[in-house]
N, C-alpha and C positions, 0 to 999 in steps of 0.2 A: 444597232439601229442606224441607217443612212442620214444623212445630215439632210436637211432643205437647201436648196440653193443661198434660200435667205438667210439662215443660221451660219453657213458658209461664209460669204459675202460679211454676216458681224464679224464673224474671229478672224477673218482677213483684214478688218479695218481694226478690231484691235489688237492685231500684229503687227501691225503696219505702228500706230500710233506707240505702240512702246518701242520698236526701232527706231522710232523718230526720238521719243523720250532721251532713248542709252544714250543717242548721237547728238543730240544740241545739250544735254543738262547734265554731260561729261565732257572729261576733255579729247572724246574722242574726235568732237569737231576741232579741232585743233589740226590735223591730220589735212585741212581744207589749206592750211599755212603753206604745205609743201607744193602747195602749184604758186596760188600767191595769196596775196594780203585782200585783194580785190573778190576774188571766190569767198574767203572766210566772209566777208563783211556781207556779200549778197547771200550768201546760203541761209546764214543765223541772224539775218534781218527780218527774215521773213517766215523764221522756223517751221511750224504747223500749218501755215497757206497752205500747203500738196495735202497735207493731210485734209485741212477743210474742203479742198476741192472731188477729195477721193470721196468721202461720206455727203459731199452733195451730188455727185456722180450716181451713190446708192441711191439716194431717194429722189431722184429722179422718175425710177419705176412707180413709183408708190403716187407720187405728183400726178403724173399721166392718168394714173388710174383713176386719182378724185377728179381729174377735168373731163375725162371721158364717161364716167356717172353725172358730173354736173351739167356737163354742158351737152354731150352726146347723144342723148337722146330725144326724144319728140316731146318728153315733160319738161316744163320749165320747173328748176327747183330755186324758186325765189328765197327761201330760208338758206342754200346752203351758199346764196350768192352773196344776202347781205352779212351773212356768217366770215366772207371772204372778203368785203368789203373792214368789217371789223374787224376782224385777224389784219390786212393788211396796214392799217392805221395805229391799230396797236402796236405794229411792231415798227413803222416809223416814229411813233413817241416812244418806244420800251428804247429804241438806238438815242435817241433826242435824249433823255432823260440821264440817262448811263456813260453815253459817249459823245452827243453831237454837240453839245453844248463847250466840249474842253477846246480854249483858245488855245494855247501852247503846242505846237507842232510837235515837239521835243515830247510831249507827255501822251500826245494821242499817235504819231505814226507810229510806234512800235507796236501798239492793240488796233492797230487800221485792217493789217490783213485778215484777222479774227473777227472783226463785226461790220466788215463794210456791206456784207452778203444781207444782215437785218435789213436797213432802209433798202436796199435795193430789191428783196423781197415782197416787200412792203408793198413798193411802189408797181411791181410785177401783179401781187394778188388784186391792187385798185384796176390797175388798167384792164386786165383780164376779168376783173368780175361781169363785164357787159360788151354785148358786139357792138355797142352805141360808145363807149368807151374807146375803145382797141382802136376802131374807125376813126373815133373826132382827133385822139393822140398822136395816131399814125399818120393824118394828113398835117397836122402842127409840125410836126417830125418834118414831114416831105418838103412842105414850106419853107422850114427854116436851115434846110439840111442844100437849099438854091443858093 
């Protein structure tokens, strides 16, 4: 049986994520030493970011397609927009709650490249839940961006 693009696309991201595994959670990054000490520290600072960006890259598809049901067509679907307004709120208190609140720099930058994508999600599902939205933010934006 042929695979789907989309089943594809999983076992490439979790191929990908155990590469990533063997090489930060061995000492194969170590290997990073032989160019210098500077590469080792930026590579395994930031371990899984590439990985988080590849599996937000997948669903990306899948995003587009719930904006082009919700918003694309000539019905207004007021359920699926205050559904997005609640997803997005929830997922700036689910970051608040979990993460936004640690003072300590030392305790929160190392879990920053992993959860900074929640709030900022968040605040992507608010803004786009409404063309009244997008429009008032976007000119606030243009204003303060003089």
């Amino acid at each position: 049986k042929k695979w789907s693009r989309t089943h594809s696309n999983i076992f490439a991201i979790a191929v990908c994520f155990l590469v990533h595994v063997l090489f930060y959670e061995t000492k194969a990054s170590h290997f990073l030493k032989l160019f210098s000490d500077e590469y080792y520290f930026r590579f395994t600072s930031d371990r899984y970011s590439a990985w988080v960006g590849i599996l937000s890259g997948f669903s990306w598809g899948h995003f587009k397609s719930y904006i082009q049901w919700c918003y694309g067509g000539e019905q207004v679907r007021a359920g699926a927009m205050w559904m997005q307004r609640a997803g997005g709120v929830g997922l700036i208190a689910l970051w608040w709650i979990l993460f936004g609140h640690i003072q300590d720099k030392f305790t929160y930058n190392p879990i920053h490249p992993y959860v900074f994508w929640i709030p900022v999600a968040g605040w992507l599902m608010l803004r786009n839940s409404s063309r009244y939205l997008c429009e008032l933010h976007s000119e606030a934006l243009e204003f303060f961006g003089r």
